[in-house]
N, C-alpha and C positions, 0 to 999 in steps of 0.2 A: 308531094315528094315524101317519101317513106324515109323513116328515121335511121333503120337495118341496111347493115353492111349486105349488099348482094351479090361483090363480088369479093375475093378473097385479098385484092388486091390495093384494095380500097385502103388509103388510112386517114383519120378525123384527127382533126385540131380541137384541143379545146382549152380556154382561157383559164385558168385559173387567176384571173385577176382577184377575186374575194378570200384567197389564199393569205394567209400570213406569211411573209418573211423579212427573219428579222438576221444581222449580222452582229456575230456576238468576239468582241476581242478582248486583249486583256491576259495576262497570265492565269486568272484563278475563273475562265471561261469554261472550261469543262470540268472542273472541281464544282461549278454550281449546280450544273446539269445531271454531274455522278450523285448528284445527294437528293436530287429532286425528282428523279426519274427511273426506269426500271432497267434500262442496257447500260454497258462500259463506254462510257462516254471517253476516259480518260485514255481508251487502247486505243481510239482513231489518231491513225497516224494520215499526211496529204493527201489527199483525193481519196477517202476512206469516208462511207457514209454508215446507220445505219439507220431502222426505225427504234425510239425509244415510246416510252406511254408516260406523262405527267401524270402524277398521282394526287389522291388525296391521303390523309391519313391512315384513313380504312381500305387503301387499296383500290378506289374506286378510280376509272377513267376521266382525267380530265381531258386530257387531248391527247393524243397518236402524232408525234414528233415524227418527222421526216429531220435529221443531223446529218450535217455534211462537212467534214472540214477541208477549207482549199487555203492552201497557203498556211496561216495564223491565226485565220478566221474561223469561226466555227458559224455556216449558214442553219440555220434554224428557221424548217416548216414548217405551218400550223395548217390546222382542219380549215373546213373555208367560213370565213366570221369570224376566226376564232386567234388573230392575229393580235388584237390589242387586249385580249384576256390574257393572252400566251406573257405578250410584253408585262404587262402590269405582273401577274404573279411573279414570272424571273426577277425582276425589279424588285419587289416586296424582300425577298430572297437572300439578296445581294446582302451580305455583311459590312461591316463597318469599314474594315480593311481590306477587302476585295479589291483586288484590280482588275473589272469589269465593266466594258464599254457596249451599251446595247443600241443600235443602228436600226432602225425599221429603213428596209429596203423598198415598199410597194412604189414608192414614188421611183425611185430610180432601176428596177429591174423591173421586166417583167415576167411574168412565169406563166407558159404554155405547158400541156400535155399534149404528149403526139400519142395516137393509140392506133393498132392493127397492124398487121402482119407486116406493114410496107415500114414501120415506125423506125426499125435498128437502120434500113437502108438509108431513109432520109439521114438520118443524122449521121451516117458513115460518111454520105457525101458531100454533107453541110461543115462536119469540122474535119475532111480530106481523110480520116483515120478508119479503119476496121473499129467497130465499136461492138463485136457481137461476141468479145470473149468479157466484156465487163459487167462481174457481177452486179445483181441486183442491190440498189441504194449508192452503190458506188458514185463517182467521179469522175469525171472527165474535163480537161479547162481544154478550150483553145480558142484562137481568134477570128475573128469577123468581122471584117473592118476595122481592124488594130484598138478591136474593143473583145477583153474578155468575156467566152457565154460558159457556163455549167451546163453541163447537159448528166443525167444522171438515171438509169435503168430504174421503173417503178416498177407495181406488180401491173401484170398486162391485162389489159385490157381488149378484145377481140383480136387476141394474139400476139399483141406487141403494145408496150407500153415507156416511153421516156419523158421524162421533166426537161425542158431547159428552162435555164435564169439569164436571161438576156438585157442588157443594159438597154435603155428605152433610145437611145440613139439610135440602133442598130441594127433594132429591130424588122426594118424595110429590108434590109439587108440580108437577114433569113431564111427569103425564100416562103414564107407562112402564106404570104398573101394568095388567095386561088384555092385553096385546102380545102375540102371539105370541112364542115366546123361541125362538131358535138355539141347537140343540145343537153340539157338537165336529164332531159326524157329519156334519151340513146343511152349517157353517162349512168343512169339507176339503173337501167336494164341490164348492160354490162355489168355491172358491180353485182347484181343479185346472180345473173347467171354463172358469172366467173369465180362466188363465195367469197367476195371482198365487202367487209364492212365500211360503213360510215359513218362517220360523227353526225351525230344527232337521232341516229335510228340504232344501229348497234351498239355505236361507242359513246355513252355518254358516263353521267357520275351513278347510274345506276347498276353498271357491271362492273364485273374485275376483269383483269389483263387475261385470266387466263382461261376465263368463261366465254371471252371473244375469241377465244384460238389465238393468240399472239405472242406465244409461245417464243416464238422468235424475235421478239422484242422484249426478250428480258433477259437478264446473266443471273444466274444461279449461283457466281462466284465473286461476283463483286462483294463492295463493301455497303453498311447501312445508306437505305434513301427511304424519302418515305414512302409509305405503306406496306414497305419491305415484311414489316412480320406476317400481316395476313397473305398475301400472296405467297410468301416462303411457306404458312400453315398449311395454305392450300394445296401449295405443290406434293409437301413429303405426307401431306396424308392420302393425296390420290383422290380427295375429293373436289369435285364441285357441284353448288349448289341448281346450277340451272349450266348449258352447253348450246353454243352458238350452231344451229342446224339449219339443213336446207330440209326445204319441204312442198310438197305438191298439196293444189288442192281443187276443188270440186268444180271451183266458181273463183271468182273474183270476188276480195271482199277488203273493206275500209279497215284502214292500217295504223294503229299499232290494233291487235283484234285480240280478245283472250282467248286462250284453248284451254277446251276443257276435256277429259275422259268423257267415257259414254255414263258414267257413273257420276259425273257433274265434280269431279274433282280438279280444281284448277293443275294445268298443264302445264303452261308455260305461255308464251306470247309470240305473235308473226310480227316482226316490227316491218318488213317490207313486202309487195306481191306484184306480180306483173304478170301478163299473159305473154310471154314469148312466144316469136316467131316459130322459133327452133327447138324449144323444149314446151310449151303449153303453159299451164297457170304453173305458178313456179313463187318462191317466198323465200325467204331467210325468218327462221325464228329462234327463240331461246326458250329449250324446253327441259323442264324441269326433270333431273336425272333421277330422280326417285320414283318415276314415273316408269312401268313395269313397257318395255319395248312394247309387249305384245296387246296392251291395252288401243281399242280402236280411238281417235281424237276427232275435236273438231272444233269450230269455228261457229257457233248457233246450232244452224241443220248442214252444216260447208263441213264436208270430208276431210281429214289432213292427214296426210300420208307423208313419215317419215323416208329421209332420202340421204340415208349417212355417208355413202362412201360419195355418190353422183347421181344424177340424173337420171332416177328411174325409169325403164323402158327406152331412151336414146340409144 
């Protein structure tokens, strides 16, 4: 049985059980989060989500926050493993006089993705409502056997992409069971086809937020968090030092892989590759902008053909 969606109709489940989430309350709950991260945590008003990036000092990528606030809570995402890093550093964080209460939810919720075109329909007719005018990160509460679920628009995935957060009662209740289910395999394919990064290959402490394209997970009008100056340096000078790209190549080849010019000049790196169905060998890499377009690249003797805008030749 083949991992690819064959027909358009088709849509996969997939667990995010390895998913952090934690629930965070407290009055001074998004006061932590504006100082530690790159988006306006402080503007989310109910059922208002966005993506934020955890920093380090220098700006570098700890985690890629999924923030949700329902209610008085503020739900807080993490990458998958990367749950009780997420806890401990907030934790660490927390000031003397903080009123901050931090909740690990895995035991008691659990968190699917629903992915492909059929995605917004299920969940239209799982919490009874139109669900195809709510933005991306957003919120949505409603009930399920008189147990609240979160269901919330992610970036999509083979055409349609939703989160729910389901309380582990309720679960049967759903509707999941029978789904088709997403393996790791299907989930990397999509993600490289679709130009969505991942923690551990694109996002880790080795880039900056805005060398990943996440542009959109950051506020240029907030106030100081950390790693705030370098990424602000970064912005208003227009540079970066390497750029998160798609890219084609010859052959198949073992990943993360260096690129070099035809002149032996380090390139930049493929940190992912898959031979797709639908577009051929296909990669996400980060290549170094100093690097003159028109210079040929490569991978050993492995061809690599830059793919800025999409999918060359598709």
């Amino acid at each position: 049985m083949t991992d690819t969606i064959s027909t358009p109709q088709l849509m996969h489940c997939y667990d995010e059980e390895s998913y952090g989430r934690i629930i965070m309350t407290g009055r001074d709950s998004a006061a932590l989060l504006q100082r530690l991260t790159t988006n306006d945590v402080l503007a989310l008003q109910p059922n208002q989500g966005i993506q934020t990036v955890l920093t380090t000092p220098i700006g570098r990528i700890i985690d890629v926050l999924h923030v949700v606030r329902v209610g008085d809570a503020l739900w807080v995402l993490t990458s998958p493993g990367q749950g009780p890093a997420v806890y401990s550093h907030l934790k660490k964080n927390i000031f003397f006089n903080d009123h901050i209460t931090l909740t690990p939810a895995a035991r008691t919720y659990r968190q699917v993705a629903l992915y492909g075109v059929g995605a917004t329909a299920f969940v239209s007719q799982l919490s009874g409502r139109d669900m195809t005018t709510i933005p991306q990160w957003q919120a949505s509460v409603f009930a399920v056997a008189d147990a609240e679920v979160i269901a919330t628009p992610i970036a999509p995935l083979a055409g349609g992409g939703w989160r729910l957060l389901i309380p582990t009662d309720v679960v049967a209740a759903c509707g999941l069971d029978g789904l088709p289910v997403a393996s790791d395999a299907l989930i990397n394919q999509w993600q490289i086809e679709s130009f969505v990064p991942a923690y551990g290959h694109e996002l880790s402490t080795e880039y900056i937020p805005l060398e990943a394209g996440l542009e959109q997970a950051i506020s240029f009008k907030k106030g100081c968090y950390v790693g705030q100056e370098i990424i602000a340096r970064m912005e208003s000078r227009g540079r970066r030092a390497k750029q998160l790209s798609r890219v084609r190549l010859a052959s198949l080849v073992t990943t993360p892989a260096a690129i070099s010019t035809d002149a032996g000049r380090d390139a930049g790196v493929v940190t992912r590759v898959i031979d797709s169905p639908r577009y051929g060998i296909i990669g996400l890499a980060y290549l170094k902008t100093q690097i003159d377009v028109s210079e040929p690249l490569c991978v050993g003797e492995v061809v690599v053909q830059r793919c800025d805008d999409a999918w060359q030749g598709v």
